[in-house]
PDB file of N, CA, C and O in Angstrom:
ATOM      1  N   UNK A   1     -16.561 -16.439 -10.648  1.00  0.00           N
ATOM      2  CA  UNK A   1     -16.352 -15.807 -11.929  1.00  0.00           C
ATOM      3  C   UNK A   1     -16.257 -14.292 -11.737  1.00  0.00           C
ATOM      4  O   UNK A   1     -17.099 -13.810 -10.980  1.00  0.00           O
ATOM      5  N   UNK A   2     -15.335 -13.429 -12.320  1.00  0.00           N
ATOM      6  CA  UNK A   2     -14.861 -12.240 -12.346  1.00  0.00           C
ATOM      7  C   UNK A   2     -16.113 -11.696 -12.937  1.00  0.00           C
ATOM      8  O   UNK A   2     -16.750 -12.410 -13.712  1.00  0.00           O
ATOM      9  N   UNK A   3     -16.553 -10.419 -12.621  1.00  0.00           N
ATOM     10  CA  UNK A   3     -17.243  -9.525 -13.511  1.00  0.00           C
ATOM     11  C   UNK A   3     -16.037  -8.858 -14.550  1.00  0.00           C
ATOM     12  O   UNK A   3     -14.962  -9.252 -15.003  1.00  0.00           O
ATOM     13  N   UNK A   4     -16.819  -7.688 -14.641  1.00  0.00           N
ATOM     14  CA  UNK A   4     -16.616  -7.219 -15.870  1.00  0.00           C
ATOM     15  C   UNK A   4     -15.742  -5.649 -15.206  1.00  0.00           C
ATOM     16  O   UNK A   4     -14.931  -4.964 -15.829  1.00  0.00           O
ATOM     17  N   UNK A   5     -16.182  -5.456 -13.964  1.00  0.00           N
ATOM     18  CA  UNK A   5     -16.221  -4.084 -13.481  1.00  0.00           C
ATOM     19  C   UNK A   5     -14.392  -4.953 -12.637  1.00  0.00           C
ATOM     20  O   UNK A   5     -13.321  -4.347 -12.591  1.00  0.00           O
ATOM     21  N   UNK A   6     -14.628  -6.435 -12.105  1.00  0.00           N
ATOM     22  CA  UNK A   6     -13.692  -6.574 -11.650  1.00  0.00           C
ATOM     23  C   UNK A   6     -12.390  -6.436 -12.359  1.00  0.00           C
ATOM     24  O   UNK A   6     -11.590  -5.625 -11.893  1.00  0.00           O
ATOM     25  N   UNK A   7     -12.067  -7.112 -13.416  1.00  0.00           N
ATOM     26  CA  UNK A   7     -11.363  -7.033 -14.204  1.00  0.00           C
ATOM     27  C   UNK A   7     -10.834  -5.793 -14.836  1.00  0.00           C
ATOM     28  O   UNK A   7      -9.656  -5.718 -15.185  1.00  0.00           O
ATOM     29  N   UNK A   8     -11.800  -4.684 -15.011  1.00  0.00           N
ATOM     30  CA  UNK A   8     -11.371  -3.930 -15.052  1.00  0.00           C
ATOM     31  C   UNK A   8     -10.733  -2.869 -14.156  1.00  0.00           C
ATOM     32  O   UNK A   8     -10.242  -1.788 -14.481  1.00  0.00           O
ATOM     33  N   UNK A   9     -10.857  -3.435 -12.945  1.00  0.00           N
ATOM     34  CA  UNK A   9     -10.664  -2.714 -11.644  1.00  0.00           C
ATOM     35  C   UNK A   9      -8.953  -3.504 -11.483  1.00  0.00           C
ATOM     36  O   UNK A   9      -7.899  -2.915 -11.243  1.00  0.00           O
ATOM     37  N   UNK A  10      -9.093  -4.487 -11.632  1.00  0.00           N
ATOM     38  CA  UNK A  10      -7.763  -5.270 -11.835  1.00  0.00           C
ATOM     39  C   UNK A  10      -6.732  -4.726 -12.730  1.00  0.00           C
ATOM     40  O   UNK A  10      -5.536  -4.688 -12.444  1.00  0.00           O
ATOM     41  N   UNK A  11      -7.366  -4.213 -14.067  1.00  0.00           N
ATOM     42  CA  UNK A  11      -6.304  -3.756 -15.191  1.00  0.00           C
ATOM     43  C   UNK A  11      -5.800  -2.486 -14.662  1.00  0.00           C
ATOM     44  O   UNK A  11      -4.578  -2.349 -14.611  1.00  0.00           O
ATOM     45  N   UNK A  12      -6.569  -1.526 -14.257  1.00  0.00           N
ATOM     46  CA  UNK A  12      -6.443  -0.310 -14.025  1.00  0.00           C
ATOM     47  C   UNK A  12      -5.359  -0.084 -12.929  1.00  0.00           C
ATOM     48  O   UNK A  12      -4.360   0.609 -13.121  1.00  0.00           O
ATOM     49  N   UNK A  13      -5.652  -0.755 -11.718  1.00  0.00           N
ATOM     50  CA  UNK A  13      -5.038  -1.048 -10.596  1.00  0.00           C
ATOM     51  C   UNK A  13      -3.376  -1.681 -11.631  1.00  0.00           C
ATOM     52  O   UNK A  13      -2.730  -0.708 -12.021  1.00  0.00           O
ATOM     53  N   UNK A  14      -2.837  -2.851 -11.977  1.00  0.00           N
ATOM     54  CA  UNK A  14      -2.064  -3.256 -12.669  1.00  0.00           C
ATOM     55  C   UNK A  14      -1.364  -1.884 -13.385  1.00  0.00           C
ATOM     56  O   UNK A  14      -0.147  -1.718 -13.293  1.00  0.00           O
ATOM     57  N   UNK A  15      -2.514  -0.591 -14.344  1.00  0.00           N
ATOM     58  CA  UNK A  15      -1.717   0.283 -15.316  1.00  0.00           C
ATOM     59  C   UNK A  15      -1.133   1.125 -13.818  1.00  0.00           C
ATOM     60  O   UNK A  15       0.088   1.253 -13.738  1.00  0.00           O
ATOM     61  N   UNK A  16      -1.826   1.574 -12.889  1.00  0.00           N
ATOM     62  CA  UNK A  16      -1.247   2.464 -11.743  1.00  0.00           C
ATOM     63  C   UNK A  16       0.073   1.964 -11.419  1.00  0.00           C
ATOM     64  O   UNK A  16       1.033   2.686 -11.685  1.00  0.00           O
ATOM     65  N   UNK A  17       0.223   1.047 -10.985  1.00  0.00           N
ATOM     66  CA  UNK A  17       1.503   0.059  -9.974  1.00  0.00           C
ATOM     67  C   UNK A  17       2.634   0.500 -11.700  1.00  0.00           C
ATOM     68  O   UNK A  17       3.653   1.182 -11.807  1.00  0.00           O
ATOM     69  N   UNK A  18       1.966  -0.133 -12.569  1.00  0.00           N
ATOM     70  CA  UNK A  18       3.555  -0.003 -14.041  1.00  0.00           C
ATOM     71  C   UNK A  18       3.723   1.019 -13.805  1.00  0.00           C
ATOM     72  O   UNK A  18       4.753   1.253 -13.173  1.00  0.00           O
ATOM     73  N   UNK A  19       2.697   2.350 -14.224  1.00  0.00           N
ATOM     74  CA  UNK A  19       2.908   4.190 -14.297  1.00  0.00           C
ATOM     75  C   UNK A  19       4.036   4.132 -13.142  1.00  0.00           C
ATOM     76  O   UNK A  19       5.250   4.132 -13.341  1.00  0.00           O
ATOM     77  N   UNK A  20       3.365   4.082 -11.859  1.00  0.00           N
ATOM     78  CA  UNK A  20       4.333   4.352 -10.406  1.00  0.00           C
ATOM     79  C   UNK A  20       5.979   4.392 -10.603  1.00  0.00           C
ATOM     80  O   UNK A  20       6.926   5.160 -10.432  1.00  0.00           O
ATOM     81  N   UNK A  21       5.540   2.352 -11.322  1.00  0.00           N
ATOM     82  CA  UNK A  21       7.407   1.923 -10.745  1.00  0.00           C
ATOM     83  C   UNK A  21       8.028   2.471 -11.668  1.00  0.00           C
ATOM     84  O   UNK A  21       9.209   2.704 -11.409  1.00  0.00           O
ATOM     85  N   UNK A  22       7.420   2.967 -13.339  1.00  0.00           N
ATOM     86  CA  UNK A  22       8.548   3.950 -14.312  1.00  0.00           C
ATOM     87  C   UNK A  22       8.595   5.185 -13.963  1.00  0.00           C
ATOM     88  O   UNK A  22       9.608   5.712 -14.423  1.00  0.00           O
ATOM     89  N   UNK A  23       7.735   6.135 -13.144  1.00  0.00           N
ATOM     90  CA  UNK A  23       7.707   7.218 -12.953  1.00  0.00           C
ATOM     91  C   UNK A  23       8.639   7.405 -11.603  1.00  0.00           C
ATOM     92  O   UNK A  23       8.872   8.544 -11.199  1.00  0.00           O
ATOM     93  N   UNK A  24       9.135   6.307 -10.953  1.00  0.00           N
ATOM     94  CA  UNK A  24      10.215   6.253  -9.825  1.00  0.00           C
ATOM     95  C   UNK A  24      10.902   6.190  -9.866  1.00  0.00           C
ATOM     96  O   UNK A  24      11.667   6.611  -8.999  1.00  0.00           O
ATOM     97  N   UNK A  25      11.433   5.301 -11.462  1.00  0.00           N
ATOM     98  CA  UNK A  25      12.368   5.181 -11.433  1.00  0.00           C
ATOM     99  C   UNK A  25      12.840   6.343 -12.557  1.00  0.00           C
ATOM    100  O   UNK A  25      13.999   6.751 -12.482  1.00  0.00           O
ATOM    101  N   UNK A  26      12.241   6.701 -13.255  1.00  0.00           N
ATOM    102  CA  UNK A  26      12.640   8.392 -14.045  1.00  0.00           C
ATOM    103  C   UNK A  26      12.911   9.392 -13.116  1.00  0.00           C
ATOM    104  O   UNK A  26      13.848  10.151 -13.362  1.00  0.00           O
ATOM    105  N   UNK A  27      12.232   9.541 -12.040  1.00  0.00           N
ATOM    106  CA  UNK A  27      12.163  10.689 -11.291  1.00  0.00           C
ATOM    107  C   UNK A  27      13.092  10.472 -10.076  1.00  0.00           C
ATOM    108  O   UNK A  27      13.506  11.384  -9.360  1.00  0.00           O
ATOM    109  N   UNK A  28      13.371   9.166  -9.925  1.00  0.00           N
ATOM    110  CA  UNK A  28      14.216   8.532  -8.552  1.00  0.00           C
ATOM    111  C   UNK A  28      13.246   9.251  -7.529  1.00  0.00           C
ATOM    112  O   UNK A  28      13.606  10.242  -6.893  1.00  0.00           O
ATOM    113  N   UNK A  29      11.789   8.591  -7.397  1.00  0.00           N
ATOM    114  CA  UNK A  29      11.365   8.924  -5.954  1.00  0.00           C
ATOM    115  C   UNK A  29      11.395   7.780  -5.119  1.00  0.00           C
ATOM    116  O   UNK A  29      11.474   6.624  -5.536  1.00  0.00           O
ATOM    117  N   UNK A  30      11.296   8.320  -3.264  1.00  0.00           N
ATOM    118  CA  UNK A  30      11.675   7.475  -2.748  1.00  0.00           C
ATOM    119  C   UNK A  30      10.277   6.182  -2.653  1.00  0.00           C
ATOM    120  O   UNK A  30       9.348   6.062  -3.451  1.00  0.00           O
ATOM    121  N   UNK A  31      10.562   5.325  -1.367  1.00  0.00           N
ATOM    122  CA  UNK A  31       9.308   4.630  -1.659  1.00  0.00           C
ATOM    123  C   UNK A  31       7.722   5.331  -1.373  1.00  0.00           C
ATOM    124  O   UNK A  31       6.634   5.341  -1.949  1.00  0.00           O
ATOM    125  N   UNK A  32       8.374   5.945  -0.015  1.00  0.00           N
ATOM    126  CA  UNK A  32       7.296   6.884   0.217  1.00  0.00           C
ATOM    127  C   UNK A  32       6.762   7.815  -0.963  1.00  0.00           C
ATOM    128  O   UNK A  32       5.554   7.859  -1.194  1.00  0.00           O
ATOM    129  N   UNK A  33       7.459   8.381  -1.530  1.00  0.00           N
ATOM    130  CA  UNK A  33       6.553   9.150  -2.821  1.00  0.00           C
ATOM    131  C   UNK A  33       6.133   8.139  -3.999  1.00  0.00           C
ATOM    132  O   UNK A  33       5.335   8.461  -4.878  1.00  0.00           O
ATOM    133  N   UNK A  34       6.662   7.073  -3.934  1.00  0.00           N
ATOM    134  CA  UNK A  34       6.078   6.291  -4.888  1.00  0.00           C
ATOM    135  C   UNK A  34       4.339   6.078  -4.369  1.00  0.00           C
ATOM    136  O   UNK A  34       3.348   6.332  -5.054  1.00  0.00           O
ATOM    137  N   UNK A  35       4.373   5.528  -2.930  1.00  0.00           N
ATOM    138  CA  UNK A  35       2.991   5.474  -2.274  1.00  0.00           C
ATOM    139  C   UNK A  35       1.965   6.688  -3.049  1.00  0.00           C
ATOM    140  O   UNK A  35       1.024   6.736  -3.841  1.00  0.00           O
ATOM    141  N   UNK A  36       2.917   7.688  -2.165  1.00  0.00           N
ATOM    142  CA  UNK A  36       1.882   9.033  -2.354  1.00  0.00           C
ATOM    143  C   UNK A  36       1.583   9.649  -3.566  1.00  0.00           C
ATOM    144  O   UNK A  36       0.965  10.703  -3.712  1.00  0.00           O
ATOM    145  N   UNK A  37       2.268   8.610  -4.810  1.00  0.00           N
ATOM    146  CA  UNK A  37       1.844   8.968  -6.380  1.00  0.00           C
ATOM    147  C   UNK A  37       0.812   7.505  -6.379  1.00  0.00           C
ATOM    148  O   UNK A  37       0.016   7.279  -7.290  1.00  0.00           O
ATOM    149  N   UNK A  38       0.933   6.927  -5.620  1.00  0.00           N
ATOM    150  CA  UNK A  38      -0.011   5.470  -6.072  1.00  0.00           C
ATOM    151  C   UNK A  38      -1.191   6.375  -5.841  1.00  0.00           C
ATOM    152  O   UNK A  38      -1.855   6.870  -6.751  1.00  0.00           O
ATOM    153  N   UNK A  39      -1.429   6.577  -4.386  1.00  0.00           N
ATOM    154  CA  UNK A  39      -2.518   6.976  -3.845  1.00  0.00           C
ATOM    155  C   UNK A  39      -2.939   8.482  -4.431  1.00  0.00           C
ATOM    156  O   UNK A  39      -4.144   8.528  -4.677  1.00  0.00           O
ATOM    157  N   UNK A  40      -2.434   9.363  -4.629  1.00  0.00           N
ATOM    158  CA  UNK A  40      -2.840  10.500  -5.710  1.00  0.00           C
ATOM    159  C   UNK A  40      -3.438   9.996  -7.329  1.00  0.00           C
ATOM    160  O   UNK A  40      -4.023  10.802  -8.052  1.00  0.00           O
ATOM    161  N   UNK A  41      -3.243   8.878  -7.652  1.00  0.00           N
ATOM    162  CA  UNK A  41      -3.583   8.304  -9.437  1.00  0.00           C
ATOM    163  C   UNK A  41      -5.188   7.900  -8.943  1.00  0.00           C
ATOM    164  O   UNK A  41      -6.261   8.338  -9.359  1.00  0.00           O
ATOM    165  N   UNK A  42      -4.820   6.640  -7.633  1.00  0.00           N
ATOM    166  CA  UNK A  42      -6.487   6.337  -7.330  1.00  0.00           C
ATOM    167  C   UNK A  42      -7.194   7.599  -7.402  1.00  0.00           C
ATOM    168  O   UNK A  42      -7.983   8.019  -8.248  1.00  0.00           O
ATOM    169  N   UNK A  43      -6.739   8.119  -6.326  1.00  0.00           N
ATOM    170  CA  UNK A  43      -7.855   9.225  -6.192  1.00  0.00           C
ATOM    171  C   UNK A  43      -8.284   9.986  -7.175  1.00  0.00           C
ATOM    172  O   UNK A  43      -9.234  10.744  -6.983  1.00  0.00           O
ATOM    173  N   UNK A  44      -7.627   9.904  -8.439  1.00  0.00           N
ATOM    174  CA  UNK A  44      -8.018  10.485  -9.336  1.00  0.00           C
ATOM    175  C   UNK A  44      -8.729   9.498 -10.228  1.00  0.00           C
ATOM    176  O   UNK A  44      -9.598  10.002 -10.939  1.00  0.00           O
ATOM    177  N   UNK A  45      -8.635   8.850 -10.284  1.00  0.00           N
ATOM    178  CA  UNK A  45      -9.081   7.767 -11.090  1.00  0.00           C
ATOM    179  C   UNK A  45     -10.808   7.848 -10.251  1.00  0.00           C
ATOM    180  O   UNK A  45     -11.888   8.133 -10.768  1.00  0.00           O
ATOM    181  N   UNK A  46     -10.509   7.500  -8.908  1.00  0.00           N
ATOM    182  CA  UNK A  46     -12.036   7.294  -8.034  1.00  0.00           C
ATOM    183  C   UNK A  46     -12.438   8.503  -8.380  1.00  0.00           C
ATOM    184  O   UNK A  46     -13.098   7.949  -9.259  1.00  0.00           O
ATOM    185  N   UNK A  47     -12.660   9.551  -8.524  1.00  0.00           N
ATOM    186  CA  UNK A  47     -13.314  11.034  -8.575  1.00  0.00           C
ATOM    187  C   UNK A  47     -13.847  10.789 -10.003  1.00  0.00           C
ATOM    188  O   UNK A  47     -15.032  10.552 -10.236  1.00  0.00           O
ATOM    189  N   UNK A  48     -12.738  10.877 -11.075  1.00  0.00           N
ATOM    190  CA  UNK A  48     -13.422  10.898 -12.252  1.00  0.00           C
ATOM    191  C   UNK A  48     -14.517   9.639 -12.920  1.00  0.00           C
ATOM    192  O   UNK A  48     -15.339   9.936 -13.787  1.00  0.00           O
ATOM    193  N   UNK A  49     -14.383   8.244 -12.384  1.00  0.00           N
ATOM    194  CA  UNK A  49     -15.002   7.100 -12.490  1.00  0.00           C
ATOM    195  C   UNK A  49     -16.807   7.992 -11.103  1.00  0.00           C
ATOM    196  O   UNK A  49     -18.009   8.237 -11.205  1.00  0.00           O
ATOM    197  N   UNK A  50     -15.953   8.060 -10.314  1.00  0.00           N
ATOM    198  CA  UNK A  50     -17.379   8.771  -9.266  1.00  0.00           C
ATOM    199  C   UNK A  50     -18.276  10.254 -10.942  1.00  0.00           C
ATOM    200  O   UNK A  50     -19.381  10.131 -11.471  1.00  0.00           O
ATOM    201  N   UNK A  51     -17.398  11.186 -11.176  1.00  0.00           N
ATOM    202  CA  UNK A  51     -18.056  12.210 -11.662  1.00  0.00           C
ATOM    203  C   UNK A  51     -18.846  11.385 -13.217  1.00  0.00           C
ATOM    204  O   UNK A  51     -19.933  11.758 -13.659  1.00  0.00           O
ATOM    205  N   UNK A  52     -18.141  10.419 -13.745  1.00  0.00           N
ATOM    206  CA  UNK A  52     -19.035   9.592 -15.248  1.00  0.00           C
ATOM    207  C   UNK A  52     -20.168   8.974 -14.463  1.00  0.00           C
ATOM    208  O   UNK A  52     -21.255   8.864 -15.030  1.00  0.00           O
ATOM    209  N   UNK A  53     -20.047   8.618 -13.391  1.00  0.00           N
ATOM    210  CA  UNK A  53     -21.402   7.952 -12.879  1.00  0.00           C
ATOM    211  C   UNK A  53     -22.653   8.771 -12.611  1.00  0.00           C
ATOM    212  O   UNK A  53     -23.752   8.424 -13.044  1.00  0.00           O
ATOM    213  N   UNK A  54     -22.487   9.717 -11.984  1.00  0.00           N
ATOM    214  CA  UNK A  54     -22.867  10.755 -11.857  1.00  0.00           C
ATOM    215  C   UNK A  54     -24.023  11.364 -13.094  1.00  0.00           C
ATOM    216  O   UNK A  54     -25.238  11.547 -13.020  1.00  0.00           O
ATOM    217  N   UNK A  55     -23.005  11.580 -14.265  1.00  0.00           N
ATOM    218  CA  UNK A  55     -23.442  12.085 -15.288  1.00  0.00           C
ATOM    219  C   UNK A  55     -24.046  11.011 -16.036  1.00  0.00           C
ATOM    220  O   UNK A  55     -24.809  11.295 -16.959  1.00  0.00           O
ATOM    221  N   UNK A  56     -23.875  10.190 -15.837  1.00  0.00           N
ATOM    222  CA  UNK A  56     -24.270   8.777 -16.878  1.00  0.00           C
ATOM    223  C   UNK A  56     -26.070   8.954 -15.749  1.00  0.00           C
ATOM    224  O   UNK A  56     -27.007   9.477 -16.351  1.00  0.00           O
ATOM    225  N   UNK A  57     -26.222   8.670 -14.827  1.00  0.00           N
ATOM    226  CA  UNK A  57     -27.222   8.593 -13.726  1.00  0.00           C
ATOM    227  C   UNK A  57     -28.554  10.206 -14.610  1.00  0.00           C
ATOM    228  O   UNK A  57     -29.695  10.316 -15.059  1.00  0.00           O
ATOM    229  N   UNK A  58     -27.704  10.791 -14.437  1.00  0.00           N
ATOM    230  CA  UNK A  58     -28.449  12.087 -14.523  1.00  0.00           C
ATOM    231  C   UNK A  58     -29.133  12.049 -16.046  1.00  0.00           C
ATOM    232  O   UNK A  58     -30.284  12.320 -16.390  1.00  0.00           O
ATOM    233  N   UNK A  59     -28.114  11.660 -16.735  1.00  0.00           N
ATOM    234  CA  UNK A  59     -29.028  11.535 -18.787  1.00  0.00           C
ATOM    235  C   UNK A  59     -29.669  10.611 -19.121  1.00  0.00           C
ATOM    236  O   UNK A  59     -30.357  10.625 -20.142  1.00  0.00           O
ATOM    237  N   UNK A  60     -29.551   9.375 -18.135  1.00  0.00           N
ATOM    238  CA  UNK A  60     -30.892   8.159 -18.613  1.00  0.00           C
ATOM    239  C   UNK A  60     -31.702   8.708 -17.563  1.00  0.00           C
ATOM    240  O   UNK A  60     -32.366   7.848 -16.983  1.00  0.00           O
ATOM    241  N   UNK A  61     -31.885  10.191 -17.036  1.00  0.00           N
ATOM    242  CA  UNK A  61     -33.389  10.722 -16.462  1.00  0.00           C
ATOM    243  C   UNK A  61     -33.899  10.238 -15.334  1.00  0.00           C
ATOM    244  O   UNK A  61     -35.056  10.290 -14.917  1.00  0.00           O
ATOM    245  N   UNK A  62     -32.541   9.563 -14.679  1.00  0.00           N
ATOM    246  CA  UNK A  62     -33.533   8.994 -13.337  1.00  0.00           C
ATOM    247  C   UNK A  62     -33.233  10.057 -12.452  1.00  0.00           C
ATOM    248  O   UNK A  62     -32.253  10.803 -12.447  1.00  0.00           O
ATOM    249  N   UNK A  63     -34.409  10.013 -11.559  1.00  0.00           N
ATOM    250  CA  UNK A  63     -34.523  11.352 -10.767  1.00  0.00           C
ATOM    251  C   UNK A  63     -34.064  10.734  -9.201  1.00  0.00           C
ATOM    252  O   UNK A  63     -34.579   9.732  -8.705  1.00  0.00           O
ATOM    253  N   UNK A  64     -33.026  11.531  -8.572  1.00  0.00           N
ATOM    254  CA  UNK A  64     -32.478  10.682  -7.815  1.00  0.00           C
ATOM    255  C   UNK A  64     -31.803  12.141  -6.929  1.00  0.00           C
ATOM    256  O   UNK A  64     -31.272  13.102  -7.486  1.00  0.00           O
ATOM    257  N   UNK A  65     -31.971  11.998  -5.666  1.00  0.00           N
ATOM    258  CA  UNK A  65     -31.112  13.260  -4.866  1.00  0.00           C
ATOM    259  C   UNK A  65     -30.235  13.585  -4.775  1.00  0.00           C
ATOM    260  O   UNK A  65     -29.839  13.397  -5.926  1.00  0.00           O
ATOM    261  N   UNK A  66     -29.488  13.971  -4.303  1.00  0.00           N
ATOM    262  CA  UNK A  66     -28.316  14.500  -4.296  1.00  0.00           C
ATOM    263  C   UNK A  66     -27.058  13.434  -3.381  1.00  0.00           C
ATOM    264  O   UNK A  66     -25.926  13.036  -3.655  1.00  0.00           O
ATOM    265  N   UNK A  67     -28.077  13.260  -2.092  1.00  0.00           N
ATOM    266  CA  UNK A  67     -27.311  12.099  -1.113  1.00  0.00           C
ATOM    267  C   UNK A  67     -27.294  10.534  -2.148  1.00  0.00           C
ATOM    268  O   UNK A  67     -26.365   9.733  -2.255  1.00  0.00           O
ATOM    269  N   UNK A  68     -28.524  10.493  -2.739  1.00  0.00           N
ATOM    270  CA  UNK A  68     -27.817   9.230  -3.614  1.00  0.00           C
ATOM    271  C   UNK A  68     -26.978   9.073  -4.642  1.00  0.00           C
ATOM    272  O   UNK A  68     -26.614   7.936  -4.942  1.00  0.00           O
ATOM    273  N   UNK A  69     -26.717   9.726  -5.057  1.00  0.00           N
ATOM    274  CA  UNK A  69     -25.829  10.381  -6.268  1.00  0.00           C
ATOM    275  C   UNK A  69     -24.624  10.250  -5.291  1.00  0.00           C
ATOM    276  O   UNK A  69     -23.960   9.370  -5.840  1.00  0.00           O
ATOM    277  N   UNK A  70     -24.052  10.559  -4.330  1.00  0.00           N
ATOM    278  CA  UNK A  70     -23.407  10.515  -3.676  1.00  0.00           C
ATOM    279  C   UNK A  70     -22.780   9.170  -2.567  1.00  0.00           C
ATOM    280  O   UNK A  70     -21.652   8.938  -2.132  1.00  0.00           O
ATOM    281  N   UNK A  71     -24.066   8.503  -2.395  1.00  0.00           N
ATOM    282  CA  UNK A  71     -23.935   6.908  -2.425  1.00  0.00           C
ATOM    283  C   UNK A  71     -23.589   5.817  -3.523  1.00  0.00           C
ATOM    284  O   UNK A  71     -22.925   4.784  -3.439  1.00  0.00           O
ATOM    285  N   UNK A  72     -24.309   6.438  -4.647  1.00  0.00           N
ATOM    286  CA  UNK A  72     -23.691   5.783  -5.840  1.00  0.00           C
ATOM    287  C   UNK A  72     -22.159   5.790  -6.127  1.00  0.00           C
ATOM    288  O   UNK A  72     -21.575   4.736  -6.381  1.00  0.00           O
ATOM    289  N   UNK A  73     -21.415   7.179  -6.076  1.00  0.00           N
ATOM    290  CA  UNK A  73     -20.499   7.634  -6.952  1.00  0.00           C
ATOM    291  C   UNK A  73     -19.740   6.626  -5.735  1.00  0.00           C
ATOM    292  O   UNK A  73     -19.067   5.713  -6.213  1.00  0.00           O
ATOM    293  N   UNK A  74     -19.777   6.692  -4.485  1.00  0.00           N
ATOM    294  CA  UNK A  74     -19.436   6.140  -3.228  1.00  0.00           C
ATOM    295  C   UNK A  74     -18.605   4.732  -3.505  1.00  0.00           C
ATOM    296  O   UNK A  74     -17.418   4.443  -3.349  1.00  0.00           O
ATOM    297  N   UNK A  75     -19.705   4.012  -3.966  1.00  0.00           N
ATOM    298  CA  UNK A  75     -19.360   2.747  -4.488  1.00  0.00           C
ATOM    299  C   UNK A  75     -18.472   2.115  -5.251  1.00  0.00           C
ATOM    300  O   UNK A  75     -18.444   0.921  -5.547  1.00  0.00           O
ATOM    301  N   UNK A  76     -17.438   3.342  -5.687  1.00  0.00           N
ATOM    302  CA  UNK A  76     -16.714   2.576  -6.767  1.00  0.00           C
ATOM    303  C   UNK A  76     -15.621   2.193  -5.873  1.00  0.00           C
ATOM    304  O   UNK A  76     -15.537   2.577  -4.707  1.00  0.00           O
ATOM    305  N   UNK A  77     -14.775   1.411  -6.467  1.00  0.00           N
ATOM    306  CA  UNK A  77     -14.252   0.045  -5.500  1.00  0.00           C
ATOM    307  C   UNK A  77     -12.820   1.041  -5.448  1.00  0.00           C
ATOM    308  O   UNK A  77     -12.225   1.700  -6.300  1.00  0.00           O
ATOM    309  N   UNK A  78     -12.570   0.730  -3.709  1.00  0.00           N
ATOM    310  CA  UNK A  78     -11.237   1.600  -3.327  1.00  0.00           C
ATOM    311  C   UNK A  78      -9.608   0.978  -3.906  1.00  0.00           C
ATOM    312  O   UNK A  78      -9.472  -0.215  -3.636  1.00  0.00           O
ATOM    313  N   UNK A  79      -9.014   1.286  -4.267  1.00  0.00           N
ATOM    314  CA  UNK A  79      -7.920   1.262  -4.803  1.00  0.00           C
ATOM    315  C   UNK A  79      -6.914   0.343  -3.501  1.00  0.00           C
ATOM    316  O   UNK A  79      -6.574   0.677  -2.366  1.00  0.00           O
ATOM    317  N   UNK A  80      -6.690  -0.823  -4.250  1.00  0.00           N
ATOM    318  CA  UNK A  80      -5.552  -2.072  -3.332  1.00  0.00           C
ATOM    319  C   UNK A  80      -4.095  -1.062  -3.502  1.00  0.00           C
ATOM    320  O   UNK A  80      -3.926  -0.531  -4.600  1.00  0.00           O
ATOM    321  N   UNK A  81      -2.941  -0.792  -2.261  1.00  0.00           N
ATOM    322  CA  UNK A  81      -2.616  -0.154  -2.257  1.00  0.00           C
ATOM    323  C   UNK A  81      -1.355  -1.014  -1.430  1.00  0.00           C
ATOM    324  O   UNK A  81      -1.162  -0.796  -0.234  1.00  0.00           O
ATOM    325  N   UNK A  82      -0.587  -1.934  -2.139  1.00  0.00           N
ATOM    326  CA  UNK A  82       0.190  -2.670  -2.281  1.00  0.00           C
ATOM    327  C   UNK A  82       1.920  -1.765  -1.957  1.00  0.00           C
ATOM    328  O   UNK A  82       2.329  -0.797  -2.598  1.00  0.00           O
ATOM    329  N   UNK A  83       2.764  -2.578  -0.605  1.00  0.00           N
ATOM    330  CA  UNK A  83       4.173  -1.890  -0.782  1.00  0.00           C
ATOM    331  C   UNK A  83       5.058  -2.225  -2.422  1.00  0.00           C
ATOM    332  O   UNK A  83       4.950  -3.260  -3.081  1.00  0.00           O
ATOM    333  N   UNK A  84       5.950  -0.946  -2.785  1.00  0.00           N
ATOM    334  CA  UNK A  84       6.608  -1.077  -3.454  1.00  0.00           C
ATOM    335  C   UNK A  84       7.841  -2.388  -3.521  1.00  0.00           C
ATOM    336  O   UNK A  84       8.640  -2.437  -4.456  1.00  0.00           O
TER     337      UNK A  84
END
């Protein structure tokens, strides 16, 4: 059975790949820049999903270091990174 985090890791992943293939085909990039816009969206996506964790961690007051905060944010699931 899917979680909740999966599924949504599924949708998100799914909105990246649609964004990509209309933004390739508006912009006519090749496949290679299609990649290197896949992999530029994750990474943005992983940073800002890493920085809400972060902040979500810090206001329910748990007191936690800096390296775990950093293991946490760590954890969010790496981006499937499928040819065009």
């Amino acid at each position: 059975m899917k979680t909740a985090i999966d599924r949504a890791s599924e949708a998100i992943e799914a909105a990246e790949i649609m964004f990509v293939d209309e933004m390739g085909v508006a912009l006519d990039l090749s496949p290679a820049a299609k990649i290197a816009l896949t992999v530029r969206i994750a990474a943005a996506i992983r940073a800002a999903v890493a920085e809400e964790r972060t902040r979500l961690i810090s206001v329910q007051g748990v007191s936690r270091s800096s390296a775990a905060l950093r293991r946490a944010a760590a954890n969010v699931p790496a981006p499937v990174i499928r040819p065009l």
